[in-house]
ZADO-1210 file (C-alpha; in nm, 4 decimals, padded with zeros to 6 digits):
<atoms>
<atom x="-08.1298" y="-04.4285" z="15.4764" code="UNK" pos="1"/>
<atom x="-08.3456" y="-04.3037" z="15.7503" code="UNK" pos="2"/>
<atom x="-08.1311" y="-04.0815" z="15.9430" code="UNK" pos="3"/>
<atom x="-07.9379" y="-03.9415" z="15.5612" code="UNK" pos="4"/>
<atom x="-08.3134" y="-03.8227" z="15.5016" code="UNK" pos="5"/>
<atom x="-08.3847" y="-03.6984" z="15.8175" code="UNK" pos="6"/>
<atom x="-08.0398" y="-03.4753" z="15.8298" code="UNK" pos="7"/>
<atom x="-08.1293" y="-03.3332" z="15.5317" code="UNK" pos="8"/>
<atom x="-07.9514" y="-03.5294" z="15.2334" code="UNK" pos="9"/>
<atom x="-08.1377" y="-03.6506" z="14.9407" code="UNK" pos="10"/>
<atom x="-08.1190" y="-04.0506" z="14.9427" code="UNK" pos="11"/>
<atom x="-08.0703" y="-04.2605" z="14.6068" code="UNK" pos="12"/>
<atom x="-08.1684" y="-04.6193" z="14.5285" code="UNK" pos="13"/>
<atom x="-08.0067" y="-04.8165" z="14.2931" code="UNK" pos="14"/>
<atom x="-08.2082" y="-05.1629" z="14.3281" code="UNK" pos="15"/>
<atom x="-08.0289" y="-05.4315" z="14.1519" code="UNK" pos="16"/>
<atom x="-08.1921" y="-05.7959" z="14.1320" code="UNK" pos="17"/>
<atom x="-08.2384" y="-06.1384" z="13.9573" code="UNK" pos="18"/>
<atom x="-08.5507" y="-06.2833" z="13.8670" code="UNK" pos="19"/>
<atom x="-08.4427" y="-06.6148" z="14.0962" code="UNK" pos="20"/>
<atom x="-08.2266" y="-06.6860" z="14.3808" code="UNK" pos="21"/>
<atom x="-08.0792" y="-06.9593" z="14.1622" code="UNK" pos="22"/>
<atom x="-07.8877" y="-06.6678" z="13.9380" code="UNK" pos="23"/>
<atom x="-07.6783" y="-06.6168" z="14.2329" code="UNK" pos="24"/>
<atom x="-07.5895" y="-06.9181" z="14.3232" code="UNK" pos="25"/>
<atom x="-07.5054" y="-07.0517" z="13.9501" code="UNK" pos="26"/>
<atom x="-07.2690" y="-06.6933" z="14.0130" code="UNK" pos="27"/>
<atom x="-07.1269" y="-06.7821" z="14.3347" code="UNK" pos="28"/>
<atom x="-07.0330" y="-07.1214" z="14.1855" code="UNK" pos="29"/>
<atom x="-06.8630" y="-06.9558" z="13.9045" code="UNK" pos="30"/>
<atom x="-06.6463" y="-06.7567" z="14.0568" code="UNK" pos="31"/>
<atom x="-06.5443" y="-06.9873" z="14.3433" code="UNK" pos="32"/>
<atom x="-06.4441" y="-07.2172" z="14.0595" code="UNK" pos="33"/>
<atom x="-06.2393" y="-06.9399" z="13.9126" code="UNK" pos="34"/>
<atom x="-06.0756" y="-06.9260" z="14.2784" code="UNK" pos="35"/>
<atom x="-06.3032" y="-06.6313" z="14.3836" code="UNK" pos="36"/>
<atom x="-06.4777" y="-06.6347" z="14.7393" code="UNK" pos="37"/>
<atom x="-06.8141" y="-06.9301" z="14.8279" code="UNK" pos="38"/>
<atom x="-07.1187" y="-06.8022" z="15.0015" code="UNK" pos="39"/>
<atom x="-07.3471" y="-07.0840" z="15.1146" code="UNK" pos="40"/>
<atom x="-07.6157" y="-07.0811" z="14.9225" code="UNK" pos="41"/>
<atom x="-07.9168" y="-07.0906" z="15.2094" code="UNK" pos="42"/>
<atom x="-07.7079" y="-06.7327" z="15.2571" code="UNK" pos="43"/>
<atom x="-07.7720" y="-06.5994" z="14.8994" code="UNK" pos="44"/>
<atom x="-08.1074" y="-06.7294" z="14.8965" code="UNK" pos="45"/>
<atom x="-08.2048" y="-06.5257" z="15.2444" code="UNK" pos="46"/>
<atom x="-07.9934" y="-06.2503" z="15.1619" code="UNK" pos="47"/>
<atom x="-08.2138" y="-06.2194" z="14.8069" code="UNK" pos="48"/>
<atom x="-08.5514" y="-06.2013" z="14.9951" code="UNK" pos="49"/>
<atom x="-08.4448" y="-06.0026" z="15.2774" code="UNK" pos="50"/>
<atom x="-08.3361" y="-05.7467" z="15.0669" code="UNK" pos="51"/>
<atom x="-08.6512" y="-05.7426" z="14.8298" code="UNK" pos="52"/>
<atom x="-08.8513" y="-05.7522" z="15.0952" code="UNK" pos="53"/>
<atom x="-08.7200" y="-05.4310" z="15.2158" code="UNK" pos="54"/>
<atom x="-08.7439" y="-05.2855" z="14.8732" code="UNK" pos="55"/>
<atom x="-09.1219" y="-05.1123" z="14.9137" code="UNK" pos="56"/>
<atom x="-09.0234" y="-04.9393" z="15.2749" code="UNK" pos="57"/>
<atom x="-08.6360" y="-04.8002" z="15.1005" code="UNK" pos="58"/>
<atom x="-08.8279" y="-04.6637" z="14.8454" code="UNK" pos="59"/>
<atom x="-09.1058" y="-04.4707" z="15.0206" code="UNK" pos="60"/>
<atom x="-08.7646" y="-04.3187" z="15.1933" code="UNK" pos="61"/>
<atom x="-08.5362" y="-04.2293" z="14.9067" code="UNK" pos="62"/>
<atom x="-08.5621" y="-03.9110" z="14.6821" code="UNK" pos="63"/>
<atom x="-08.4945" y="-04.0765" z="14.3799" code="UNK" pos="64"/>
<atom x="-08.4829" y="-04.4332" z="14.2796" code="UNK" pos="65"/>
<atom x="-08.3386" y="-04.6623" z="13.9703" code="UNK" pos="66"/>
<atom x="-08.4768" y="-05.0687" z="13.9213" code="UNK" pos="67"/>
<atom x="-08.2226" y="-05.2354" z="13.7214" code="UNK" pos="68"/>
<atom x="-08.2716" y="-05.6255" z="13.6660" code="UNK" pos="69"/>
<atom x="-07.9354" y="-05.8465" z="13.6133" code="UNK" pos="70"/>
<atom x="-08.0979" y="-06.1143" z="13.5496" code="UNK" pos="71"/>
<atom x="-07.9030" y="-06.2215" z="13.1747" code="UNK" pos="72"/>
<atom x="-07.5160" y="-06.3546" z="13.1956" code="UNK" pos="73"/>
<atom x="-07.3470" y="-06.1723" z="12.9554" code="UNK" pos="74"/>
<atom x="-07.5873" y="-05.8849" z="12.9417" code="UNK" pos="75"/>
<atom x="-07.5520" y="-05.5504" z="13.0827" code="UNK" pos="76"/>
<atom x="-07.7970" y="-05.4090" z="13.3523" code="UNK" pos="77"/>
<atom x="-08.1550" y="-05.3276" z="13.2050" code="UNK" pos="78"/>
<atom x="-08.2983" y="-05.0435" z="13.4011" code="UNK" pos="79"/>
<atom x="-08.6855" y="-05.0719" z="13.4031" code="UNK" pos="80"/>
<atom x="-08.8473" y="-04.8021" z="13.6183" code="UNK" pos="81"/>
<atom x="-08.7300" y="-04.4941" z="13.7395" code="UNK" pos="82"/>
<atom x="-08.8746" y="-04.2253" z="13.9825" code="UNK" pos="83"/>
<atom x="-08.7775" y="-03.9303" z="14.1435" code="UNK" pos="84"/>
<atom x="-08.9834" y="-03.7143" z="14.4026" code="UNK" pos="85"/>
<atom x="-09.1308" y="-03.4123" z="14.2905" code="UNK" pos="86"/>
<atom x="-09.3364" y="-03.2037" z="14.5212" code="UNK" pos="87"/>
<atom x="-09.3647" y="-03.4894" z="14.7578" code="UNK" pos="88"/>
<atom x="-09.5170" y="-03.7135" z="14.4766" code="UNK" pos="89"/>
<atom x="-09.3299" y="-04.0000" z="14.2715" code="UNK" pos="90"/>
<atom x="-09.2728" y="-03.8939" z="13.9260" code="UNK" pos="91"/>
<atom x="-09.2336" y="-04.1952" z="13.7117" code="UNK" pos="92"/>
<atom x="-09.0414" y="-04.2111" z="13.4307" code="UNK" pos="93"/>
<atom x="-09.3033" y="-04.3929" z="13.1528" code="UNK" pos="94"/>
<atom x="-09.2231" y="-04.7810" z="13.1810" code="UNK" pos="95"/>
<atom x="-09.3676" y="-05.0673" z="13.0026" code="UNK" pos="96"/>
<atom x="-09.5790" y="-05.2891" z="13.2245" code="UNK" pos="97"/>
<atom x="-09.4661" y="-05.6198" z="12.9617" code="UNK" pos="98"/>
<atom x="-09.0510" y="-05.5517" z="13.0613" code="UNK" pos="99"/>
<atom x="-09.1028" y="-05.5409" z="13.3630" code="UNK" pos="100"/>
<atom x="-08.9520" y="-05.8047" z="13.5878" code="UNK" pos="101"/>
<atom x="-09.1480" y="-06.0258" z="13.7886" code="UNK" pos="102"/>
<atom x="-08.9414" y="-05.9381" z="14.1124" code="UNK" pos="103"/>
<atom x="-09.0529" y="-05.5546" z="14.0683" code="UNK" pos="104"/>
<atom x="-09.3930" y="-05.6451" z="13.9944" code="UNK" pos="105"/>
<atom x="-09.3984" y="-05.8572" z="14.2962" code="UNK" pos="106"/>
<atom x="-09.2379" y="-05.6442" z="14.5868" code="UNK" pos="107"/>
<atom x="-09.2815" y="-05.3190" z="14.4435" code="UNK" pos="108"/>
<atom x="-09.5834" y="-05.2921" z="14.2326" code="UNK" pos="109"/>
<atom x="-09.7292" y="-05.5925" z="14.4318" code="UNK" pos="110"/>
<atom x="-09.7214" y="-05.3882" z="14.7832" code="UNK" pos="111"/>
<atom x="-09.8571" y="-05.0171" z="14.6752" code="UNK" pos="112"/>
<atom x="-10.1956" y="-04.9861" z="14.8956" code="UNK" pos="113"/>
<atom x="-10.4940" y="-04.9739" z="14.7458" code="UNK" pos="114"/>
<atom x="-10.7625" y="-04.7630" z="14.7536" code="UNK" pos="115"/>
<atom x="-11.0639" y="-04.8210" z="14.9169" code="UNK" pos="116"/>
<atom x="-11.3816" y="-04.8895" z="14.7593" code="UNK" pos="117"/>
<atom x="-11.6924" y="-04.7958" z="14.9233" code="UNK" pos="118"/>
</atoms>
């Protein structure tokens, strides 16, 4: 993502998550028993933090970003924030804070500095 921004191309982030670890697992199961590929779950699990722990850094790097949460079997994608850099600010599409998942709350919302108060 870096090196796309720094050679001039405008990134975009499509963030997909669960509210649990667990969702992908019960997945994984499912599909292996339907013959599909396993992953072991300690790798789903570290895979699902890694990659929402690198959530707050991708998006301070892309030019425009989508949040879906997939968290509901038999449910299509819900798509709860949206922004897109304008004039090197985030404009925010307007967003609920009550639908929004706990996941974005936690390593998005969760890791914006604050201000300091003097």
């Amino acid at each position: 993502m870096r090196e796309a921004k720094a050679n001039g191309y405008k990134v975009y982030l499509y963030f997909v998550s669960t509210e649990t670890p667990e969702i992908n697992k019960a997945r994984v199961l499912s599909r292996k028993a339907q013959g599909g590929h396993d992953v072991p779950p300690d790798l789903i699990e570290s895979r699902y933090y890694r990659s929402l722990d690198f959530l707050y850094e991708a998006c301070q790097i892309a030019y425009q970003v989508f949040f879906f949460d997939n968290s509901t079997d038999g449910k299509e994608s819900n798509m709860y924030a949206h922004f897109k850099m304008v004039n090197g600010k985030k404009k925010w599409d307007d967003m609920k804070m009550e639908d929004l998942p706990r996941w974005f709350i936690k390593y998005y919302l969760g890791k914006i500095p604050m201000p300091k108060v003097k």
